[in-house]
Structure formats: C-alpha cells, structure tokens
N, C-alpha and C positions, 0 to 999 in steps of 0.2 A: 504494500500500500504506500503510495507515493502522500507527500504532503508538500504543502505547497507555502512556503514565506513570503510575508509581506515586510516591506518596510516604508514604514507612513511617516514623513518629513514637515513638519509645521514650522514654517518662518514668516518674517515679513512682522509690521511694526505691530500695535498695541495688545489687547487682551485676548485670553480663550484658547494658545496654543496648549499651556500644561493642561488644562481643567479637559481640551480634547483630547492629549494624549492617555491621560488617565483614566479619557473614559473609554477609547479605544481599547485599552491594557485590561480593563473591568471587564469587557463583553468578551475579550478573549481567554479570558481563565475559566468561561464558564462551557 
C-alpha cells in the first residue's frame, strides 16, 4: 500500500498561517 505526502507551505504577510497549519496537522492525526 502506497501512501502518499503532502507538504503545505503558508507564507506571505499578516495572520492565520500557524492557526492553518495546526489545523491542517489536527485533521491529519485523525
């Protein structure tokens, strides 16, 4: 069974990149 990685890059100026990446990181543990 193959699996398949992502990697999701959040830049560029003001708020919401951590609060996206942590929410990104929460749906994939599940």
């Amino acid at each position: 069974m193959m699996t398949k990685k992502l990697i999701h890059v959040y830049t560029g100026e003001g708020k919401g990149k951590t609060t996206a990446a942590m929410g990104l990181a929460m749906r994939g543990r599940t």
